[in-house]
LOFI-829054 format. One record per residue (C-alpha): residue in three letters; z, y, x. Coordinates in steps of 0.5 Angstrom, whole numbers, plus 500, padded with zeros to 3 digits. Example, Ala and Ser with C-alpha at 12.3 -4.5 7.8 and 13.67 -1.06 7.14 Angstrom:
ALA516491525/SER514498527/
This chain:
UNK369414049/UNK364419050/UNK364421042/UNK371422043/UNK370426048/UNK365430045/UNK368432039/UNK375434042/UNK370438047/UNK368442039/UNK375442036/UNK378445042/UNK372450043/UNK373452036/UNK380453037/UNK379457043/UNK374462040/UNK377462033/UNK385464034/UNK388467029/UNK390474030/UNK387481031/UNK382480036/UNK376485039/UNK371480042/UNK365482045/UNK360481051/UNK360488057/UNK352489059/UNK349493065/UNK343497063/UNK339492065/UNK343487059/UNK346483065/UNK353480064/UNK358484067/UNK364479069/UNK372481071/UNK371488067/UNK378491065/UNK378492058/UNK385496056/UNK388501051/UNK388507052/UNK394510056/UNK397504056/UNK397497061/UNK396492054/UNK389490057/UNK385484058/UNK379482063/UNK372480061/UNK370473064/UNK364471069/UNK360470062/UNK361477061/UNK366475055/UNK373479053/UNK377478048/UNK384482047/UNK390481042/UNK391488038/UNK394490032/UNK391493027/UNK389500026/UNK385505030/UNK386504037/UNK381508044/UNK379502049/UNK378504056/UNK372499059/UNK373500067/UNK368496072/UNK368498079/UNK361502081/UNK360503073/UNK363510068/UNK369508065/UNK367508058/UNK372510053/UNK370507045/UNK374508039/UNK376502035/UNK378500028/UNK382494029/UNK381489022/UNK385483020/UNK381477023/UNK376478028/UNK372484030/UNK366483034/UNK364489040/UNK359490046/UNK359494051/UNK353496055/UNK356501061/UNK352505066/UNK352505073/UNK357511076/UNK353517079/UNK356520085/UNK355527088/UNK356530095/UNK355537093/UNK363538090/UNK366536096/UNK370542100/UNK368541107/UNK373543113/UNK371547118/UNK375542123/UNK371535120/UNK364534120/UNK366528116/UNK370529110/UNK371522109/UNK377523115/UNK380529111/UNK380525105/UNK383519109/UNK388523113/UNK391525107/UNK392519103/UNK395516110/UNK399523110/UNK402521102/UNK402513102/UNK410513104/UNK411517097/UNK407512094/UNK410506096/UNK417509093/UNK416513087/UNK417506083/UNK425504082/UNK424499078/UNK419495073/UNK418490070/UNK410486067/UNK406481065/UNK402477070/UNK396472068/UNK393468074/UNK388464075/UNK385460080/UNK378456080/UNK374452086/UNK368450084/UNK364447090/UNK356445092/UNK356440097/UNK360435099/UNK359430104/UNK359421103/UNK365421108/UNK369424113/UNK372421120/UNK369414115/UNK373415110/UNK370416102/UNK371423099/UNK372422092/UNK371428090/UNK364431086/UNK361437086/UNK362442080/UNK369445079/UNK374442083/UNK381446081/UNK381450075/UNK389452073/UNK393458070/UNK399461070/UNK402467066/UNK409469068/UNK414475068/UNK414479075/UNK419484076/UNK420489082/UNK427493085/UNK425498090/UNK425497096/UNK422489095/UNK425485091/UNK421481087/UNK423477082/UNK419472077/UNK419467071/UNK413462070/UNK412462063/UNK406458062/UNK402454067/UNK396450066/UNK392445071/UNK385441069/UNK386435069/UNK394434070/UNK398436064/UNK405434069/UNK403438074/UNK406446075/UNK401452079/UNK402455085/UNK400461082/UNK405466084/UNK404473082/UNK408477088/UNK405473094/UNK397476090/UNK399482091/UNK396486096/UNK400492098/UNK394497103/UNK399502104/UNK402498108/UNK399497116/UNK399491116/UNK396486110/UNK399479112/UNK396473109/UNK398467113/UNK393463109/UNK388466112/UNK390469119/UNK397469123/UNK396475126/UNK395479120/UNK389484118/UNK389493120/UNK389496113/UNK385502112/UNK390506110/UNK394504117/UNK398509120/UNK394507127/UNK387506121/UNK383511126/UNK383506132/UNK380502128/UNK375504123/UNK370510122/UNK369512115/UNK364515111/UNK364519105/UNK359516100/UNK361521094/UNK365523089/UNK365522081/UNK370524075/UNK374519071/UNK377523065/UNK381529069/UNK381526076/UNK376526082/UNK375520084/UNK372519092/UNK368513094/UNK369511102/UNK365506106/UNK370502111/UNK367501117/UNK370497122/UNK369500130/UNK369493134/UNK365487130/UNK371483132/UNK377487129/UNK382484125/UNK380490120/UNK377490113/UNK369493111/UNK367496104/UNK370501100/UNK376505098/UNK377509092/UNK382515093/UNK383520087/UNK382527090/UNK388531090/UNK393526089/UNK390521095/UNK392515092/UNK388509092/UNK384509085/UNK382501088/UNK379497093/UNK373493094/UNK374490101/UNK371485104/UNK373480110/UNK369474115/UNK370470119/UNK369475125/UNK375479123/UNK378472126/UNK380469118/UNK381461118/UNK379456113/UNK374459109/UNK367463111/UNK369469108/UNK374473102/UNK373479098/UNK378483095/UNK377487090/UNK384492086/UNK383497080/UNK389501079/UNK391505073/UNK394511071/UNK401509066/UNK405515062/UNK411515067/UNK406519072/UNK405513076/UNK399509078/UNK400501077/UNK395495079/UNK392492073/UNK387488076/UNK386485082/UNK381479084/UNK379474090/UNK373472092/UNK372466098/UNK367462100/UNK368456105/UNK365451108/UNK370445112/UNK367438114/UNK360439110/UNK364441104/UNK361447102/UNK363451095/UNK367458093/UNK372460088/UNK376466087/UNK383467083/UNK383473079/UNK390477077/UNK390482071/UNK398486070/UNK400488063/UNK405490059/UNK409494065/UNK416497063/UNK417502069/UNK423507071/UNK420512075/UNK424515081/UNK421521081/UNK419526075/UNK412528074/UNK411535076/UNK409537068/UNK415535066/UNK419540071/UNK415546070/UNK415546078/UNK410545082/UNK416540086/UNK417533084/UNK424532083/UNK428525085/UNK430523078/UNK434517081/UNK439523085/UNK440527079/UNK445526073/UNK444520069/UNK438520064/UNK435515059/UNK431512066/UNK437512070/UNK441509064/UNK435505063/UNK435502070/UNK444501071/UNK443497065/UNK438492068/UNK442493075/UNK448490072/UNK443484069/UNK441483075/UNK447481077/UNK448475074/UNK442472077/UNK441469084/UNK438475088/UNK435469092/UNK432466087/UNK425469087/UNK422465081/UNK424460077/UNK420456072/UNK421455065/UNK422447064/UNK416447059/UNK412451062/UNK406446063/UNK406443056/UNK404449052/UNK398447047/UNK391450047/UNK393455041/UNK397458046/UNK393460052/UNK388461046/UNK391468044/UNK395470050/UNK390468056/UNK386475057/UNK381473060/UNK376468056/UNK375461059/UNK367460061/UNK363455058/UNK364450064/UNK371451064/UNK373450056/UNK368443058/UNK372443064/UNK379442062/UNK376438056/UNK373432060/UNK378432065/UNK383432060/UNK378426056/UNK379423064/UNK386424066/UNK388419060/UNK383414063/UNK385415070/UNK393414068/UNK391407066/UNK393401069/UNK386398068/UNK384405072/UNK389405077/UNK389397079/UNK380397080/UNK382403085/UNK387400087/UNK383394088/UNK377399092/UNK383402097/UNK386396098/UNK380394101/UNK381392109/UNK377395115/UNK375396122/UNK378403122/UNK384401118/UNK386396122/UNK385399129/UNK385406128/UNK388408121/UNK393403119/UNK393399112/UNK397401106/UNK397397100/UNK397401094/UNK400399086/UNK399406084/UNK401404076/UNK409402078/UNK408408084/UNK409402090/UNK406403097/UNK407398103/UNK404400109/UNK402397116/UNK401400123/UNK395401126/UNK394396133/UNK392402136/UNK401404135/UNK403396136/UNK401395143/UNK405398149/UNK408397154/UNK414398159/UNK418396166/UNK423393161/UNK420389156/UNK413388159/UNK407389153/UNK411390147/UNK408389140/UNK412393136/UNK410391128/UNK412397123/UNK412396116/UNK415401111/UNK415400104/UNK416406099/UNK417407091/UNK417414087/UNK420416081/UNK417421076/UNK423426077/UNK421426085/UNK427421087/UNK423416092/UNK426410096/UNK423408103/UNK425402107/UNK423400114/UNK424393117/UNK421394125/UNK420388129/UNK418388137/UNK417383142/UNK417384150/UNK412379153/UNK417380160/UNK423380156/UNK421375152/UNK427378148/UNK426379140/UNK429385137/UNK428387129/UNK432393125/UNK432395119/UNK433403116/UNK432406109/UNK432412105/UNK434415099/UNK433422097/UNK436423090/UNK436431088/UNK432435090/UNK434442087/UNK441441092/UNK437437098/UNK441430097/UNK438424101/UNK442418104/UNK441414110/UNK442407113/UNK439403119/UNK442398123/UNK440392128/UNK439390135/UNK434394139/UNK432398144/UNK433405145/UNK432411149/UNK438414153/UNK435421150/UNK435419142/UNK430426142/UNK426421144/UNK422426149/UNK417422153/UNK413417147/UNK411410148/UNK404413148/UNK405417153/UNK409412156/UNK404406157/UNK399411160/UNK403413164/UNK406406167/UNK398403167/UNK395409170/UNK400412176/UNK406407176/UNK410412172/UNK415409168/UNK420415165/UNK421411159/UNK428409160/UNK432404155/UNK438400154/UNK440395149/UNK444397142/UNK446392136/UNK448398132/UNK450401124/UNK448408123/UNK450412116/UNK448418114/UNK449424109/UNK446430107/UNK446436103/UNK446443101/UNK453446099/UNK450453098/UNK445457098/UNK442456105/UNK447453108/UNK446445109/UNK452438111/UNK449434114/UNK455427116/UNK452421121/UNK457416123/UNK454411129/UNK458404131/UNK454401138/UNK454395142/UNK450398149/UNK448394155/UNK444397161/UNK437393161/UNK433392168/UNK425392170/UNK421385168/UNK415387169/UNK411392175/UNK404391171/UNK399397173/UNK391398173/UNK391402180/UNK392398186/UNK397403190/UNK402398194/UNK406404197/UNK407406190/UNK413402186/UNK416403179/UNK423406179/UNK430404177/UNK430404169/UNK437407171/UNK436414170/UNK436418176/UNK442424177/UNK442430181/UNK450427182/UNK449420185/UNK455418182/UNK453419175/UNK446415176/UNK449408175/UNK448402171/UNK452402164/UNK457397163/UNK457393156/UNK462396152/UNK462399145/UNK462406141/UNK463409135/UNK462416133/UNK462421128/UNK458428127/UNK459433122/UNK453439123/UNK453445118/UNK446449119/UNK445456115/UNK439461114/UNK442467111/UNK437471106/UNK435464105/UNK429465098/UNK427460094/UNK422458088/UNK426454083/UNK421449080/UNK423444073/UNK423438079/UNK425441086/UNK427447090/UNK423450095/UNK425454100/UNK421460102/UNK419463109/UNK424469111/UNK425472118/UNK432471119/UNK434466124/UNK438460122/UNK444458125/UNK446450126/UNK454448129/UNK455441131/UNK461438132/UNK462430135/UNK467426137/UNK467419140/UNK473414137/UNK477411141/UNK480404139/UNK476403133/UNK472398132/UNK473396139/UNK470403142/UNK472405148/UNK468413148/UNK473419148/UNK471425148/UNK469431143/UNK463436143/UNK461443140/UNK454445140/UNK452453136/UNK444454137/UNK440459134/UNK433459132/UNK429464129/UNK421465128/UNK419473129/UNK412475126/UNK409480131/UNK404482126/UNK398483130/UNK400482137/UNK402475134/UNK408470133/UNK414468137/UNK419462136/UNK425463139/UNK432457141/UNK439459143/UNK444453144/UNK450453148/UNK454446148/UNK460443151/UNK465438153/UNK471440149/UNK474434151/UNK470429156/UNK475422158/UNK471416157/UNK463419156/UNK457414158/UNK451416160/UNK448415154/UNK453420151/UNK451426155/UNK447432153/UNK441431155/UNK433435155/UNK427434153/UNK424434159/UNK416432162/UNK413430168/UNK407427165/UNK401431164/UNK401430157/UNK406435154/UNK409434147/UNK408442146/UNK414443142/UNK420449143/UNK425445144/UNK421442150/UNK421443158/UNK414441161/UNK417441169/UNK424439168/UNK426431170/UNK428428164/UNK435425167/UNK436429173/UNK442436170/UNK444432164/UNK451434163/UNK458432160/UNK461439161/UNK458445159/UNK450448158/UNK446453155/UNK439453154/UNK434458152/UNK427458149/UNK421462147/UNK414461146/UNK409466144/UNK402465140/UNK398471141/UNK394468135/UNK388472138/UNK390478141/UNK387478147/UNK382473146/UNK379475142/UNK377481144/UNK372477149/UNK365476146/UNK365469149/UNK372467150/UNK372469142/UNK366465140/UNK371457142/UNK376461138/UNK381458142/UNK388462143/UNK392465148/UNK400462148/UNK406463154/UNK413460156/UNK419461157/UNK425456158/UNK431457162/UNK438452163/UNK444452165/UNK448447167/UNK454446172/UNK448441175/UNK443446176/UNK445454175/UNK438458173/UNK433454172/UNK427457169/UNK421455168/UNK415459164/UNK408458163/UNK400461160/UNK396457157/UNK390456151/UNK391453145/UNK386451139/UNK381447144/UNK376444140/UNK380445134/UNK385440137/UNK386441144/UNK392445149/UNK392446157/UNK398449160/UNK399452167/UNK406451169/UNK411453174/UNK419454175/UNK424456179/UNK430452183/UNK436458183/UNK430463184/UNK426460188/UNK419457186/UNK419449186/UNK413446182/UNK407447179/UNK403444175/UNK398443168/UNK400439161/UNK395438156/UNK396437149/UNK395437142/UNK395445139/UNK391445132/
């Protein structure tokens, strides 16, 4: 096996390095003869180019004939060498010397001491023209992504890490990205490559690299919510002092470099420099670093590093840009980068260079009579118009089967040593690993049983080969207990088969037994998702169980049992159901989503068997399992009796973006609230139902990114009885309410509210708004920074014809030793300030 390895290892290596074609290869030096890596390498004049590896190796594509390459290397002389280009292979080394830069020919203002202000003031001054002077234009993107790491530790949390040291992830991808002014991208993946998968598709997206610093705000959610102050930032002087460090001259421009210094260590700002051509003020590139003082999660530290070039159209256009990071989470510790090189631009400009009009103005070509530009650009505008415009990328079907002789002539970056031997031994290894004697033996390890699995983690039977998984919970999830059924085992059990084309089917038997009740319950439900480019999914259950009168569920069993146990609380409130649920759900259009249930319940009121608590309180007792009503005629015991219902909901997001992948469609983040309408009716006379009623509910929700002052989430839902002649308790609408000290802390949540008191069979309306400050405030505070915890607020507010302006608002901390959140609450009874109090829970 290990010869076999080794002589396709030499066979792709021949190929790599031997491809048919015109090709200038060559090694890039420093004058020390050290390997430069990710030098741009291009023609003159043009963006056809290439990217030398960490080796110092490059390789470009060219025909032949005589050709000017320009070699570009931040820090060194751009060099320009004259090339003539043979059939075959023509072998070039480059040595490039180190820039030297002059302060002497800096023009001083009187009015700045520091010219690097003048220089940055003007550049803050052009930056809008900057970002609208391309209509539109069309390029080639490569990208590639490689984590290498260099420790990592036996276990986690007692679980074995399988995973080695060395590279990790190496992947690439090349697709065509095309921009319409003012900010629609749109992308086609042409190629994608991963070690170790040939199924696989990268997640590589060429927009989502592209870091824009004539923004204010460089926003990477990866890294930070809040988002990051550019240099270039309208309010850039609040936030960093500059430095001149010197000029030098690149062909017919000035260049000046720029220390970017941040004024408070903590500050979401960048530190490095930035090159501005002189005249123009525009960015000629950018070397900028973060860490994790700058508040960015995740990882110890990233550099961003752009080159930009100068095109014929009289624009300047990225051509290379690259991230480099290192990390060091749970004792694994290592670094990486992705590396993004732009070729190939197609441009229509939107305005003239001032050469081409004899006239110190620019002129807007896109406002004048029609020229080759503009017809160019209305003829790409009509074939625009047969895409989807929410289509942001789509992926060719056979993007990840692409052979080696491919990559080999269109990547523009050489693959290094290790990883040619990368792809070549995970490859080697990927046939083994999807054996069936591979995948059984670590079966066999996997399926092994353990303390933690068995108390803690749960247990889950794996057949990897057939892609079948049976699943147990912990005991720690089994046991609870409750006024009604006493100590419950509540015995889960979910069985789960995927397929190749992403369709998978889940089944789950659920068996519980009160050992008060004495009463044996068990159901079944399943699911089937069958489309997943339209969201398709059915759903079925059914049984004899027990149920919350509020089916969000808002206090948990959990919760439940330590409250009963340790206070004498019993919120928790059941009743019995034998009952058939149908569902159905899908996307009819672009945004916009059905989803159809249909209910049959037999319901019978239950009542406390059990008054088991560990505080010895004899003028404490449990409640009734009757849920308590502001409206006393309301808080009773429900009949026996059965019901059917049906519900149609539509839910719709507009400007709803998505990535259209060969196995599935994926949904993009947008800042547009999404709507949901739901309609319900209880059937009366079939099925032996006795409900009647219809009901009408329209929510609004939405996510708002204040950038640096953090992010907010805000829900609106207004709902009503249309019709309410025979409406159970068990019908009504109700809120997730919390009188425990530990808090579910979801949007939707009250944390003071009664979880009965003001549910409602008429009208209601609810509002709810939580704001992350991300930081904001705190870290600012040395100290406070330091726990990297976060400051959060609430608002809710409820109207019912039960309760007229309750609000309830809140001020606490999130991120407590990672995990933890603490909340202080109070609300108002109709202006008046009734409870206070604490809640505590998760906030990661």
């Amino acid at each position: 096996m290990l010869q076999k390895i080794i002589i396709m290892w030499v066979l792709i290596t021949v190929i790599e390095y031997n491809a048919v074609g015109q090709m200038l290869r060559g090694k890039i030096f420093d004058e020390q003869k050290q390997e430069l890596p990710f030098v741009n390498v291009y023609m003159n004049q043009s963006t056809i180019g290439a990217t030398s590896n960490q080796e110092g190796n490059y390789a470009l594509d060219l025909p032949i004939g005589t050709h000017k390459i320009v070699f570009q290397y931040l820090g060194y002389k751009k060099k320009l060498i004259e090339v003539n280009i043979i059939q075959g292979e023509t072998v070039l080394d480059v040595a490039l010397e180190p820039e030297t830069y002059q302060l002497k020919e800096v023009v001083v203002d009187a009015r700045d001491k520091n010219p690097a202000y003048r220089i940055i003031r003007q550049a803050i001054q052009k930056k809008t023209y900057y970002q609208r002077e391309i209509l539109n234009y069309t390029c080639q993107t490569y990208i590639k992504g490689v984590q290498g790491l260099d420790k990592t530790p036996k276990r986690i949390f007692g679980i074995k890490v399988p995973i080695d040291t060395g590279i990790a992830y190496l992947s690439e991808s090349v697709s065509e990205l095309s921009f319409t002014a003012p900010n629609t991208y749109k992308e086609k993946m042409l190629s994608s490559k991963v070690s170790g998968s040939e199924k696989r598709f990268s997640w590589n997206m060429a927009r989502e690299m592209m870091v824009d610093f004539y923004e204010n705000f460089i926003v990477v959610e990866q890294l930070n919510e809040r988002g990051f102050i550019s240099p270039l930032s309208t309010n850039a002087f609040f936030y960093y002092d500059y430095q001149h460090m010197g000029s030098f001259t690149e062909g017919e421009y000035r260049i000046h470099k720029i220390k970017v210094i941040p004024k408070r260590k903590n500050d979401p700002a960048f530190s490095g420099h930035i090159y501005i051509v002189d005249g123009e003020w525009r960015i000629h590139s950018v070397d900028l670093l973060l860490t994790k003082a700058n508040q960015i999660e995740y990882i110890d530290s990233i550099r961003i590093k752009q080159t930009f070039t100068s095109v014929p159209e009289g624009v300047w256009v990225l051509l290379s840009q690259r991230f480099d990071y290192r990390l060091n989470i749970m004792g694994i510790e290592g670094n990486g980068y992705f590396i993004g090189v732009y070729s190939h631009y197609k441009i229509t400009p939107k305005y003239a260079p001032v050469a081409a009009v004899n006239t110190n103005k620019v002129v807007d070509i896109s406002a004048s009579a029609p020229t080759q530009s503009n017809a160019s650009a209305q003829k790409q505008k009509k074939q625009k118009k047969k895409t989807n415009p929410k289509e942001v990328m789509v992926y060719e079907k056979d993007a990840n089967k692409r052979d080696t002789n491919y990559w080999a002539t269109i990547r523009p970056i050489p693959l290094t040593k290790a990883e040619a031997k990368d792809y070549t031994l995970k490859d080697s290894i990927r046939i083994v690993k999807d054996s069936k004697p591979y995948k059984d033996s670590i079966d066999r390890i996997n399926n092994r049983l353990s303390i933690s699995k068995i108390f803690l983690l749960g247990y889950r039977l794996s057949n990897s080969y057939n892609r079948n998984y049976l699943s147990f919970e912990p005991i720690f999830n089994i046991f609870q207990y409750n006024t009604v059924e006493g100590f419950v085992a509540n015995m889960d059990v979910s069985y789960t088969k995927y397929y190749e084309d992403r369709k998978w089917f889940r089944i789950e038997p659920t068996v519980r037994y009160g050992f008060s009740s004495r009463n044996v319950y068990a159901k079944i439900s399943g699911r089937y998702v069958f489309n997943r480019f339209n969201f398709s999914s059915a759903r079925a259950s059914g049984g004899y169980f027990v149920q919350q009168f509020n089916s969000n569920e808002p206090i948990t069993s959990a919760i439940n049992t330590f409250e009963s146990l340790l206070a004498k609380n019993n919120f928790m409130k059941l009743y019995e159901k034998k009952f058939v649920h149908l569902e159905y759900e899908r996307e009819i259009a672009n945004g916009l989503k059905l989803n159809i249930k249909t209910d049959w319940e037999q319901r019978k009121s239950l009542e406390n068997t059990s008054n088991i608590s560990l505080i010895n309180d004899d003028k404490k007792t449990y409640t009734s399992n009757i849920p308590f009503h502001v409206d006393s005629t309301l808080a009773q015991a429900i009949p026996q009796h059965n019901a059917l219902f049906s519900s149609l909901q539509l839910s719709y997001q507009p400007g709803a973006t998505y990535i259209m992948r060969p196995d599935m469609k994926l949904y993009l983040d947008n800042k547009y609230p999404s709507f949901i309408l739901t309609y319900k009716k209880g059937l009366k006379n079939i099925l032996h139902s006795t409900i009647d009623y219809d009901f009408l509910s329209f929510s609004v929700t939405q996510s708002i990114n204040y950038k640096i002052v953090g992010k907010g989430y805000l829900f609106v839902e207004y709902g009503s009885f249309l019709r309410n002649n025979a409406v159970f308790f068990s019908d009504f609408a109700h809120f997730n309410g919390n009188q425990s000290i530990a808090a579910i802390f979801e949007n939707e949540n009250y944390q003071l509210l009664d979880y009965y008191r003001y549910s409602t069979n008429k009208e209601y309306l609810q509002i709810h708004y939580s704001h992350h400050f991300n930081g904001f405030i705190t870290n600012a505070i040395p100290l406070i920074k330091k726990t990297k915890v976060q400051l959060t607020g609430t608002f809710a507010y409820l109207y019912t014809p039960y309760i007229h302006d309750y609000v309830e608002m809140g001020l606490g901390l999130e991120h407590i030793f990672k995990f933890l959140r603490v909340d202080y609450f109070f609300n108002y009874y109709e202006g008046t300030l009734q409870q206070h109090g604490v809640r505590i829970g998760f906030g990661f």
